[in-house]
N, C-alpha and C positions, 0 to 999 in steps of 0.2 A: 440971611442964609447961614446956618450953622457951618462952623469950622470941619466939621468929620466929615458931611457928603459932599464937600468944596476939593476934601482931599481923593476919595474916591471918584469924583471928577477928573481929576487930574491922572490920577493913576492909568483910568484908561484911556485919557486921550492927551498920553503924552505923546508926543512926535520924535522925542529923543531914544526911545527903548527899541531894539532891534526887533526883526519882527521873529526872528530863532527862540528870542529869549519871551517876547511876548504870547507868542501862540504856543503851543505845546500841542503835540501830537495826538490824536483819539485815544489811543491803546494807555496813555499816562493821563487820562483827565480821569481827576478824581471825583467831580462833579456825578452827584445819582438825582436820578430823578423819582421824586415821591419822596419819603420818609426817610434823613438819615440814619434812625435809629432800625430801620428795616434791616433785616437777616436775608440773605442773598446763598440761595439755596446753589452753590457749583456745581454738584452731580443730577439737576432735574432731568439734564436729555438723558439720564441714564436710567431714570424712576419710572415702573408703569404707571404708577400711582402718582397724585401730584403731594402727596404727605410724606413727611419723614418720618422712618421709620428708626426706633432707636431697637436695635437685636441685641442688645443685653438685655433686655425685660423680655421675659419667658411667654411666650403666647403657646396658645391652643390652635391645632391645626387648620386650615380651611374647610375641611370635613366633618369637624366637631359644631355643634351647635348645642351650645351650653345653654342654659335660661337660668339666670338669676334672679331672686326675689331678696330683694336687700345683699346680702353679703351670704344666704345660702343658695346652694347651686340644686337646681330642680333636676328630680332622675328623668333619664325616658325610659319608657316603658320597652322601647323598641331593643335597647341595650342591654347585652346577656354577659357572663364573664368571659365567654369566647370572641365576641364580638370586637368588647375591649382591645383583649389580648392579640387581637387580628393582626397580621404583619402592615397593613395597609389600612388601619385607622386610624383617622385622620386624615387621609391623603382625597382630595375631591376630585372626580372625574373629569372637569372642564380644566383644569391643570394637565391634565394626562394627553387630553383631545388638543390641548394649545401644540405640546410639542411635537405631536403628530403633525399636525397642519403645516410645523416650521420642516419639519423630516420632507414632508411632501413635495414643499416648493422648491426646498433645493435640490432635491433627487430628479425631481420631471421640469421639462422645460415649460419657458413661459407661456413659450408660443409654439404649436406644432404647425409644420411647414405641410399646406395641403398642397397635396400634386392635383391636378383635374385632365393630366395627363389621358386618352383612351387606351395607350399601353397597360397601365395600372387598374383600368376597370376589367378589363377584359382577364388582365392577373386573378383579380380579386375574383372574378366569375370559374373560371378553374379551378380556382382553391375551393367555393364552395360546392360545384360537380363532385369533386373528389372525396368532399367532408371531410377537409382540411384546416387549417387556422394559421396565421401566420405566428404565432406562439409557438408553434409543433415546428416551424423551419427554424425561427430566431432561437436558437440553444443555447449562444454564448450569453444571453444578454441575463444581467443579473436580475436573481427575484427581489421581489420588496416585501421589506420583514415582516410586513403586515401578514403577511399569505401565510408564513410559517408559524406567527402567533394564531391566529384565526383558525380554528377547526369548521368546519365544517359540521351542520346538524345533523346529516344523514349519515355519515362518520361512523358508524360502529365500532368501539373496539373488540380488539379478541379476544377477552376472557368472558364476553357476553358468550360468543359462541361454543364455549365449554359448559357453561352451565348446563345439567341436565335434571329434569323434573320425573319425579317418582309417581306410581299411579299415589300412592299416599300423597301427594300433593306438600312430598318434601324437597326442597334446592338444594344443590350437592355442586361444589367447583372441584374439582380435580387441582389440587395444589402441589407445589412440591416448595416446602416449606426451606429442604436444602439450599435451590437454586432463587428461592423468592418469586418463581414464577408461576404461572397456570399452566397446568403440561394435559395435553389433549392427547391420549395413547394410542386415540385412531392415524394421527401423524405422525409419530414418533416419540422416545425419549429422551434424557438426559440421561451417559453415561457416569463414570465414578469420574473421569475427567474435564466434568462439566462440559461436555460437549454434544451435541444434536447428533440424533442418532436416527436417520428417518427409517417409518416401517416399511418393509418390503413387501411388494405384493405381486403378485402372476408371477411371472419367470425368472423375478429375482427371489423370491422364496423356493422354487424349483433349486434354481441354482444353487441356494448357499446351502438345502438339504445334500446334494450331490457334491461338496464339498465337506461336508460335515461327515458323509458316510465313506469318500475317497480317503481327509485324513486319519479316519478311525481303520480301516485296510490296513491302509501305509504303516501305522503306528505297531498294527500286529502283528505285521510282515519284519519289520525292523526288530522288534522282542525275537522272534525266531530266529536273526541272523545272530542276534546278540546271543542267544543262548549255542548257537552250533561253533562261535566263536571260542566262548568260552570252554565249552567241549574239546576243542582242538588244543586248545592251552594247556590244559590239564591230561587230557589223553593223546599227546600228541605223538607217541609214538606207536599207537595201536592201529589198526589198519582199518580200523570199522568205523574211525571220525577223522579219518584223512577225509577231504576233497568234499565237507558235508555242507559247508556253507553257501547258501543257498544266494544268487545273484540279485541285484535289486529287479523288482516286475517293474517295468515303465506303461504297463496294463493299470495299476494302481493310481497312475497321475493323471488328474479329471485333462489335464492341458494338452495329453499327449494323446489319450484317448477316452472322447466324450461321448459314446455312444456305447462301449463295452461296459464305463459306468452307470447310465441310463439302465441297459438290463441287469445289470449288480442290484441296481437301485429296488428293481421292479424283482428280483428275484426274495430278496430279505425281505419286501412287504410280502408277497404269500409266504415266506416262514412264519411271520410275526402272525397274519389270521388266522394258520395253522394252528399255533402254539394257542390261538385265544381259545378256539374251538377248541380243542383238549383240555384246557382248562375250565369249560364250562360243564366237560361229561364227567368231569373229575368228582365233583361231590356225590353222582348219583352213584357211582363205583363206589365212593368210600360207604355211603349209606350200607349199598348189596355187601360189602365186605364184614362188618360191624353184625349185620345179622347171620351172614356164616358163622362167625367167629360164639357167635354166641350157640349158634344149632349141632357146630361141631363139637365143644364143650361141652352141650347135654345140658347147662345152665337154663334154665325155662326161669325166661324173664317178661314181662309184660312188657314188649312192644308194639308202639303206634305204627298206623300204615307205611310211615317214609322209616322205620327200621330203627327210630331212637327211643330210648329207654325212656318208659312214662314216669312221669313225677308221683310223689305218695299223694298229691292233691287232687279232687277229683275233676274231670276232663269232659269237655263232651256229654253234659248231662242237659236233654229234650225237655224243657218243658212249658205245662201249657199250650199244648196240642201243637207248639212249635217247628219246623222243621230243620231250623239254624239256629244255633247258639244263640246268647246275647252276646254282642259285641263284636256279630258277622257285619254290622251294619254301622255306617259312623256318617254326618252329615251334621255341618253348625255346630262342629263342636260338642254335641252327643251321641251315643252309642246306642245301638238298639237292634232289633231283628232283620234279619237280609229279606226273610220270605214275607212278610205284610209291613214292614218298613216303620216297626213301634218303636217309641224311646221306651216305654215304662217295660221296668222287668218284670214285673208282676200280670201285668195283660195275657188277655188268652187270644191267639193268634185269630183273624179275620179271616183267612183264606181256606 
């Protein structure tokens, strides 16, 4: 028997060694089992992966799928320079859905508690009598971000419903290039203060015309006081602009009285149709005026039937057994006879 495993004999079954000093504790046994020259990875509960990854060496995203042929890297076809430059390429969507799922678990419970209570069914049967939900009672309870990411498909936004299509079959957005937004004028506008300004309609356009005509009164009524004032200043010792300043009308304030404005209102529309109808018998007057003027004078001038002076060019000339000029008649863009409906000027009339 060799001297060397005589002495590891002895060593472990010596009966004089303590047994503190003999045994040693699990957490200090330096004993491994397998390979001692194995690499003993300390962070693996921490790795999804069971490989070590070394992050100083530069990798390509999860999203990229590169193809290599030797040492050159093959294009896709699917890849454009927008694509590239994308904020989010590189990034793969099972990364994104992982920490949703982690979001999920810990937001909602593991286990929801079911009641089988008949209080609660007969709840639950009222709410839907009513066409109610329990979402519409529970207010407090927070959303989950999911709902405020996620649109909805049927969703519309609002500047769809400003577009408006021409019979030319051209699209037109109403922009205001100011504000950055789409302004619809059937709702309202944006003032100089960037603020909404909605449009008025039925009895609030009533109203703001009967404010609009109350402070143009007031405003006229006030020049009058201002000027009998200043009269008094300068002529103040005459006896003819003593006492001339006229008192404020409180008949002028729509607030004090809204129905004596109402007939103000209604009284300046029949001036305003008045004034229009005079302006329409106005031309035939000047017409009859022009031809007096010239019959009284003695001047013998060649005028047309409405009383203005004819041009040296000639006017009004029949022909071609015609009964209307050419160019009584217009249709597509060419001109022709009113009485048989010809373009060519040269034709002799059908009728």
């Amino acid at each position: 028997m060799p001297r060397g495993s005589a002495q590891k004999i002895d060593k472990k079954s010596n009966k004089y060694i303590p047994k503190f000093i003999a045994s040693k504790p699990w957490y200090q046994d330096d004993t491994k089992e397998g390979d001692e020259n194995e690499q003993v990875d300390e962070l693996s509960h921490q790795r999804k992966t069971g490989e070590i990854i070394d992050h100083s060496i530069a990798k390509s995203g999860t999203g990229i799928k590169d193809e290599f042929k030797g040492t050159i890297r093959t294009n896709d076809e699917n890849e454009d320079y927008d694509s590239k430059r994308d904020r989010w390429y590189g990034y793969s969507t099972e990364e994104w859905l992982t920490h949703l799922k982690n979001w999920k678990q810990t937001k909602q419970p593991d286990q929801e508690i079911e009641n089988n209570d008949s209080d609660d069914t007969d709840y639950e049967l009222e709410l839907i009598e009513l066409g109610l939900d329990k979402k519409d009672l529970n207010k407090n309870i927070k959303e989950d971000p999911m709902e405020k990411m996620l649109r909805d498909r049927q969703d519309i936004p609002a500047y769809i419903y400003n577009i408006t299509s021409n019979p030319n079959n051209k699209i037109r957005i109403d922009y205001d290039p100011k504000s950055r937004l789409a302004k619809d004028m059937s709702k309202g506008f944006l003032n100089d203060r960037s603020q909404f300004v909605k449009k008025l309609t039925g009895a609030a356009t009533e109203f703001t015309d009967l404010q609009k005509i109350a402070s143009g009164l007031d405003n006229e009524h006030e020049q009058e006081r201002k000027q009998a004032r200043l009269k008094q200043q300068f002529f103040g010792d005459d006896s003819q602009f003593k006492n001339e300043v006229p008192e404020t009308d409180l008949n002028l304030s729509l607030e004090a009285s809204p129905t004596l404005m109402m007939l103000k209102a209604k009284q300046l529309q029949k001036e305003k149709l008045k004034l229009k109808d005079k302006e329409k018998e106005k031309p035939n007057n000047t017409k009859n005026e022009i031809s007096q003027k010239y019959a009284s004078s003695g001047i013998t001038t060649n005028l047309d039937k409405n009383g203005l002076k004819k041009t040296r060019y000639p006017e009004d000339q029949l022909t071609g057994n015609h009964k209307f000029i050419y160019g009584s008649y217009y249709e597509n863009g060419k001109w022709g006879y009113k009485c048989c409906k010809q373009f060519d000027k040269d034709s002799q009339c059908t009728l």
